[in-house]
C-alpha positions as CSV (number, residue, x, y, z in Angstrom):
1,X,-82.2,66.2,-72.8
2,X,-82.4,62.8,-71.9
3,X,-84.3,61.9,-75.2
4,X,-81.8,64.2,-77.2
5,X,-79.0,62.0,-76.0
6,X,-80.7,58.4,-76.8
7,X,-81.3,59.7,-80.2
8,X,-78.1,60.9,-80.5
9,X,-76.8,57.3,-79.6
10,X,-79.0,56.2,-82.2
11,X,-77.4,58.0,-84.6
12,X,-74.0,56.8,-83.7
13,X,-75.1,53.1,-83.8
14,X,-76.2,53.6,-86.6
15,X,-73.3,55.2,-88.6
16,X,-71.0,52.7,-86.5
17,X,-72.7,50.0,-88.8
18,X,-72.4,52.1,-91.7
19,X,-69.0,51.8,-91.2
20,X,-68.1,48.2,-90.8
21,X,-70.2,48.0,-93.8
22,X,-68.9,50.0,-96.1
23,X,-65.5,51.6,-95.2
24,X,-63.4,48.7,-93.6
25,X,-61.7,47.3,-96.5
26,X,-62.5,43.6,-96.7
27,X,-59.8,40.4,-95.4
28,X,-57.4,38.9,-98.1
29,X,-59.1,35.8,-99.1
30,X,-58.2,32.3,-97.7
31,X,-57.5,34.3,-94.4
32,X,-61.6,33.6,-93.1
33,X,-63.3,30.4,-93.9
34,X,-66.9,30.0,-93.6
35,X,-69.4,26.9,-93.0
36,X,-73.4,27.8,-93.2
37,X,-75.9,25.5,-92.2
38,X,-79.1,27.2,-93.4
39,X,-82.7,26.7,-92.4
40,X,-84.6,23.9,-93.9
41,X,-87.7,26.3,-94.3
42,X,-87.0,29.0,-97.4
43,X,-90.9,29.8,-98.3
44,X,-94.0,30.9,-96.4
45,X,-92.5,32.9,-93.3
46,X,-95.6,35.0,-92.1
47,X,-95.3,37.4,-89.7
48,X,-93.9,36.0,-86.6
49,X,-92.2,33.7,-87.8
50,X,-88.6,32.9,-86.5
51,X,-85.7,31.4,-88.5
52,X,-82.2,30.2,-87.4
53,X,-78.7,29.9,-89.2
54,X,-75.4,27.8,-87.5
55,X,-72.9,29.8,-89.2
56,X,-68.8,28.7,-88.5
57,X,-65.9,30.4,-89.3
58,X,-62.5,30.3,-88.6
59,X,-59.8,32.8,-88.7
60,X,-56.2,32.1,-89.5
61,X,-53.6,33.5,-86.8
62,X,-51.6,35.5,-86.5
63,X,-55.6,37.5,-87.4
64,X,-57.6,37.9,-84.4
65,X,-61.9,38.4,-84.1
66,X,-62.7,42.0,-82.0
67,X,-65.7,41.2,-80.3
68,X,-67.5,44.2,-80.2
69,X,-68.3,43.7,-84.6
70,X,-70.5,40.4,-83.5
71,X,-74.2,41.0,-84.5
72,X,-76.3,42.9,-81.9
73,X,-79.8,41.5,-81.3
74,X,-82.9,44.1,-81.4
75,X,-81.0,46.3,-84.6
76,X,-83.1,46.4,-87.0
77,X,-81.2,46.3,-90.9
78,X,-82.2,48.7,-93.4
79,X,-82.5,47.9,-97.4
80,X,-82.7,50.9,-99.9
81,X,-83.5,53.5,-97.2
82,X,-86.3,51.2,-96.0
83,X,-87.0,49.2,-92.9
84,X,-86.0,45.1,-93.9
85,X,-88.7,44.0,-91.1
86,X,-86.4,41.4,-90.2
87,X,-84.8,41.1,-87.0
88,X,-82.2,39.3,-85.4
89,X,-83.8,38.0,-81.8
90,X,-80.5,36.3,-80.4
91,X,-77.2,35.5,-80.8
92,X,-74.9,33.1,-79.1
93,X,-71.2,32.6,-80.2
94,X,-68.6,30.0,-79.2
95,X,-65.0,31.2,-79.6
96,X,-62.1,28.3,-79.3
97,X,-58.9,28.9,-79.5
98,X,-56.3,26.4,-81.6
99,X,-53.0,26.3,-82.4
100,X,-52.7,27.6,-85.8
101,X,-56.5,29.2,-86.2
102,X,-59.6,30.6,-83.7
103,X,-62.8,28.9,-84.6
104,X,-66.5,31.3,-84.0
105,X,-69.2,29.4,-83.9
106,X,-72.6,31.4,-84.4
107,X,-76.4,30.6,-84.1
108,X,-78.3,33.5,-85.2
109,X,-81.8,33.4,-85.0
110,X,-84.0,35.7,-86.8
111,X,-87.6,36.9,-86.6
112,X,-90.2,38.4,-89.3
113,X,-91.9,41.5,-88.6
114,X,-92.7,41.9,-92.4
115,X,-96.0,41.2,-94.2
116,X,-97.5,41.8,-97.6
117,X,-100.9,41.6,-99.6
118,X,-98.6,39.3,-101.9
119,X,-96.0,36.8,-101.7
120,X,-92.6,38.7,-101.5
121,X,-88.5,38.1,-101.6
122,X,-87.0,38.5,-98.6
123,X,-83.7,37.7,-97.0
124,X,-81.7,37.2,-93.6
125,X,-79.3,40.1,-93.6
126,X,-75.6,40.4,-94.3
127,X,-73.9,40.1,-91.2
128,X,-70.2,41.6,-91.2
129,X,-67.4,40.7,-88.4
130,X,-63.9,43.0,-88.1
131,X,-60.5,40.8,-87.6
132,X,-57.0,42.8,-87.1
133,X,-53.2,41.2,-86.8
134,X,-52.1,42.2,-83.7
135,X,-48.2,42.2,-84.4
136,X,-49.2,44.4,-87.4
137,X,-47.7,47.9,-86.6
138,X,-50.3,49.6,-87.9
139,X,-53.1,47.4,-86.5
140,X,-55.2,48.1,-89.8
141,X,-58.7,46.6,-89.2
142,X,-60.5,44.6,-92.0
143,X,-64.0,43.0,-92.3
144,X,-65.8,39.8,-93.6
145,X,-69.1,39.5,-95.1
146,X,-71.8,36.6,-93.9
147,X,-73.9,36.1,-96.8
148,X,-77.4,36.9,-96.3
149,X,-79.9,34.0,-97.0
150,X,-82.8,34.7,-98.9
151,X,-86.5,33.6,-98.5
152,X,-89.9,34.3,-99.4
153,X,-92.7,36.1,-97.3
154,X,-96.1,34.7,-97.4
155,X,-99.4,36.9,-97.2
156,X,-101.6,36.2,-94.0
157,X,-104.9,36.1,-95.7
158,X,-106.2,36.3,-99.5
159,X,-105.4,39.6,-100.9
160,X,-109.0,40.7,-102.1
161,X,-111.6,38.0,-101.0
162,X,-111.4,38.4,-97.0
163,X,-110.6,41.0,-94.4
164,X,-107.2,39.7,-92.4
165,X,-109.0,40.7,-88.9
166,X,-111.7,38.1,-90.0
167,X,-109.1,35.4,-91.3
168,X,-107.1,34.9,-88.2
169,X,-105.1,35.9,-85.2
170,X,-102.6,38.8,-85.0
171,X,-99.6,36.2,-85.0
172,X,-100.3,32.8,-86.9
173,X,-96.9,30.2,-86.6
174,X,-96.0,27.4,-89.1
175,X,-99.2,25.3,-89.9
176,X,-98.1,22.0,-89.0
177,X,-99.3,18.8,-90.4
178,X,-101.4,16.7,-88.5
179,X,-99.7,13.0,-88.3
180,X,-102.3,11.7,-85.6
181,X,-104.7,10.3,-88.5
182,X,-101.6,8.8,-90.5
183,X,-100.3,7.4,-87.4
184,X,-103.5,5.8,-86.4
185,X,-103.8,4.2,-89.8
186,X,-100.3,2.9,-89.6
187,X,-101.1,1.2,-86.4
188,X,-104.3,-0.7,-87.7
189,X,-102.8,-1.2,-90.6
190,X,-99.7,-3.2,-88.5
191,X,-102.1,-5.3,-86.1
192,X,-104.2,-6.0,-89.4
193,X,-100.9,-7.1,-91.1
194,X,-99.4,-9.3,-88.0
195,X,-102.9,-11.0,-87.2
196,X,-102.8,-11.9,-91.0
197,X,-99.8,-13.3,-90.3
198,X,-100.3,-15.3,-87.1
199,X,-103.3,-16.8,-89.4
200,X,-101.0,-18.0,-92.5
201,X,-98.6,-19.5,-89.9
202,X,-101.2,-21.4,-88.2
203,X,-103.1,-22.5,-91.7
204,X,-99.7,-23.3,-92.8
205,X,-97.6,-24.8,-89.8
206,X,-97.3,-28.3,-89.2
207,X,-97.2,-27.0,-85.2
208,X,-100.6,-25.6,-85.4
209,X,-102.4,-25.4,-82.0
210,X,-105.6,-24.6,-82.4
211,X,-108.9,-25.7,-83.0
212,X,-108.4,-29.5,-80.9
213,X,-105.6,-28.0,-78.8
214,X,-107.7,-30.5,-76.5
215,X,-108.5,-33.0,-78.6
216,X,-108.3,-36.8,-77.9
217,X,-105.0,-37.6,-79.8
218,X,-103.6,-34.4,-78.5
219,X,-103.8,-35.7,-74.8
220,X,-102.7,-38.9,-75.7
221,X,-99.7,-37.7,-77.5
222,X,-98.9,-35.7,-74.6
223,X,-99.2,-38.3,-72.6
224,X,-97.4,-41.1,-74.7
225,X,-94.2,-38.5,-75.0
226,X,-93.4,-38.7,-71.6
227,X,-93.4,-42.3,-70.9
228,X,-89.5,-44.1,-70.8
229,X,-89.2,-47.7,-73.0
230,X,-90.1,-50.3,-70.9
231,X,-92.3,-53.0,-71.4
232,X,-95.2,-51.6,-69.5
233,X,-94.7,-48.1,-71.2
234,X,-95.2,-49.7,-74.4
235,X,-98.6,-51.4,-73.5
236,X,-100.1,-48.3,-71.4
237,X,-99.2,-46.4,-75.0
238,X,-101.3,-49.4,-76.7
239,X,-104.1,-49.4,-74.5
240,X,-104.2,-45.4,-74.9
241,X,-104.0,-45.1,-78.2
242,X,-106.7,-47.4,-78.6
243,X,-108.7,-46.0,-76.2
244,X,-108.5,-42.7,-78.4
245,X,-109.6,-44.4,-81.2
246,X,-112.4,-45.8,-79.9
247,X,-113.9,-42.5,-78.2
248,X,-113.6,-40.8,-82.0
249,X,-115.7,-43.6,-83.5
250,X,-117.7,-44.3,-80.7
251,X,-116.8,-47.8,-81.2
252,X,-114.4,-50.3,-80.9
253,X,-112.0,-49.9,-83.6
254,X,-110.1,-52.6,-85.6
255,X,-108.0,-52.8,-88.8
256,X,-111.1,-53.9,-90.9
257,X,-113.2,-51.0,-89.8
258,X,-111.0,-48.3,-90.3
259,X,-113.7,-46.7,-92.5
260,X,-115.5,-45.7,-89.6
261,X,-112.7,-43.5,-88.4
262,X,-112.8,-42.0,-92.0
263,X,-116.1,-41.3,-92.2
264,X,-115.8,-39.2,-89.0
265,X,-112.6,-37.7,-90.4
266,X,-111.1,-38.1,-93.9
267,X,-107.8,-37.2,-92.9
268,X,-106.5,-40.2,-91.6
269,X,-106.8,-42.0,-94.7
270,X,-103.6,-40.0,-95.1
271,X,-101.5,-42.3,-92.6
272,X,-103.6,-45.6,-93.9
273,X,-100.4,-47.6,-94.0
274,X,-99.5,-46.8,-90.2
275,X,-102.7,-47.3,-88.9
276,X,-102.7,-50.8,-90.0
277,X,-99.3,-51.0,-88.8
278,X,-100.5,-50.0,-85.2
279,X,-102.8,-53.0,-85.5
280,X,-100.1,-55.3,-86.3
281,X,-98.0,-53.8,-83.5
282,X,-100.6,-54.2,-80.9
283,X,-101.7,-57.8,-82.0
284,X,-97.7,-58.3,-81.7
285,X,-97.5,-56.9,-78.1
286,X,-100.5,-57.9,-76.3
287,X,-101.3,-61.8,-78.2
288,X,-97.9,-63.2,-79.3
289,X,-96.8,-65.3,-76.7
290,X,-93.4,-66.4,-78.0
291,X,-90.2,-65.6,-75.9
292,X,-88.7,-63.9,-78.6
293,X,-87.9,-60.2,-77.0
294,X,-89.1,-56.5,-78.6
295,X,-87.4,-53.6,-78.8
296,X,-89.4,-51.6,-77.1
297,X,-87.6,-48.7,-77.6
298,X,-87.9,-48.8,-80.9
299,X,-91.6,-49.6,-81.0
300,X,-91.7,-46.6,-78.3
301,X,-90.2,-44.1,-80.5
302,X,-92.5,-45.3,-83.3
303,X,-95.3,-44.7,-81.3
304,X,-94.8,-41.3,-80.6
305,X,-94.1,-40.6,-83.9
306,X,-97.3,-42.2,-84.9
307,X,-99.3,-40.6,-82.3
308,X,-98.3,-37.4,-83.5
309,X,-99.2,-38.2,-86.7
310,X,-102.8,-38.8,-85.4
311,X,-102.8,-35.6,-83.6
312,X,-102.2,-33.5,-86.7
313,X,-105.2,-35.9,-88.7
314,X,-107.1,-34.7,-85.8
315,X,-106.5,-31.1,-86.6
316,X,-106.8,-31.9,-90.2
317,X,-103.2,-30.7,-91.2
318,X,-101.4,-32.3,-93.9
319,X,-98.9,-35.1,-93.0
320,X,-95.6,-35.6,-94.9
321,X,-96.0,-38.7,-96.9
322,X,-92.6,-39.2,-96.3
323,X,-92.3,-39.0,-92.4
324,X,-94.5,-42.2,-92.3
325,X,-92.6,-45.3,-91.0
326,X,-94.1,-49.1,-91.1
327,X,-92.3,-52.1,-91.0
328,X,-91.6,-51.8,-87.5
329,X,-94.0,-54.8,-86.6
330,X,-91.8,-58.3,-87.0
């Protein structure tokens, strides 16, 4: 008996939806508004598979929704006296009340329990929804139709060349692509890319640091842009300067042999016209005994700027023609 009775509640489900379906006469247009947002995915659902629609619709007052018409989760549809094989899983609906309209807002989410030896059409069902105007006297019930979506079924295996058992498991999901190779790629490709860059910014920087971050006239230009303009600030940048010299030739270096400081590195015949300005300067500071006063400050700043210029021959960067000064020696 118990059997007897779920079968016979079956049967009324069943007929219920036959119903809604087909008997209710349908809402007046412009009284229901719909908004769809569909899956992405249309093509190669295998069994399994799960697909979800956001579906909104208001309703116009004085027209009510009755609850009991939303989709039921588990039924199973029917198409042509046949089994559709697709299911709806779950259902969760929003209902907000506004002034002049109520707003449902449904996410339906289906599952495939269809397969075929061949690709096939298939389609979300229909859904249908019953709305009624309560102040009618008659309180004559009407229904609207969600549109089904279609979609295509996908075979699990080769029809003909393999057995499906042999091909793969019972339930297969999406075949995702694999992005950890492209990813990987991307990042080499990026630390390839920036450490090219570092190295066009160095080759082509006038602030280059490397090689001879150490090197002699990169000390003594450290050292010279720190001192203050006073008298002894402006020998001790003579004697150092000098001193730098000398250690890259290995000898003492004056204005007429200048050739050996080419000979150990050609680009200095770049700043010729300074360097035999710094002679000038330094036979002006440390031999001329007259009482007529320097400007140290100004021979100071020219230092700097001249030391600098040594720095950058030392690292064999190329020295605007027009940043060098001389003159300064009167």
């Amino acid at each position: 008996m118990k059997y007897l009775i779920s079968f016979w509640m079956l049967l009324l489900s069943t007929s219920s939806f036959a119903l809604d379906a087909q008997e209710w006469p349908d809402i007046k247009e412009g009284i229901v508004s719909i908004k769809i947002k569909e899956p992405l995915q249309q093509v190669g659902y295998t069994i399994g598979d799960k697909s979800s629609r956001h579906i909104e619709i208001t309703i116009k007052k004085p027209y009510v929704l009755i609850k009991e018409s939303l989709p039921i989760p588990g039924y199973e549809r029917k198409y042509k006296g046949q089994d559709l094989g697709i299911i709806l899983d779950t259902m969760e609906h929003v209902l907000k009340e506004g002034k002049t309209s109520t707003t449902l807002t449904l996410d339906l989410t289906y599952q495939i329990f269809s397969n075929n030896v061949v690709a096939k059409p298939g389609f979300l069902p229909a859904e249908y929804i019953r709305v009624l105007n309560p102040n009618s006297p008659e309180k004559k019930v009407f229904k609207y139709r969600i549109p089904e979506r279609r979609i295509a079924i996908s075979p699990l295996s080769i029809f003909g060349n393999v057995k499906i058992e042999e091909d793969m498991s019972p339930l297969r999901g999406v075949i995702l692509i694999d992005e950890a190779g492209p990813i990987k790629t991307l990042k080499i490709s990026g630390i390839i890319a920036l450490l090219s860059l570092i190295g066009l910014l160095y080759i082509y920087s006038q602030y280059a640091w490397l090689p001879n971050a150490r090197g002699v006239f990169a000390r003594t230009h450290r050292t010279i842009s720190k001192l203050k303009a006073t008298p002894a600030s402006v020998e001790k940048a003579m004697t150092d300067m000098h001193r730098a010299f000398d250690l890259v030739t290995g000898k003492t270096l004056f204005k007429d042999t200048l050739s050996l400081l080419y000979a150990k590195n050609n680009s200095f015949e770049n700043i010729d016209s300074e360097l035999r300005e710094f002679f000038k300067l330094s036979t002006l500071v440390f031999f001329n005994a007259s009482s007529k006063k320097h400007d140290h400050e100004a021979i100071l700043k020219w230092l700097k700027n001249f030391s600098k210029h040594c720095r950058d021959c030392e690292r064999k960067l190329i020295v605007d023609k027009s940043s060098l000064v001389v003159g300064i020696a009167k």
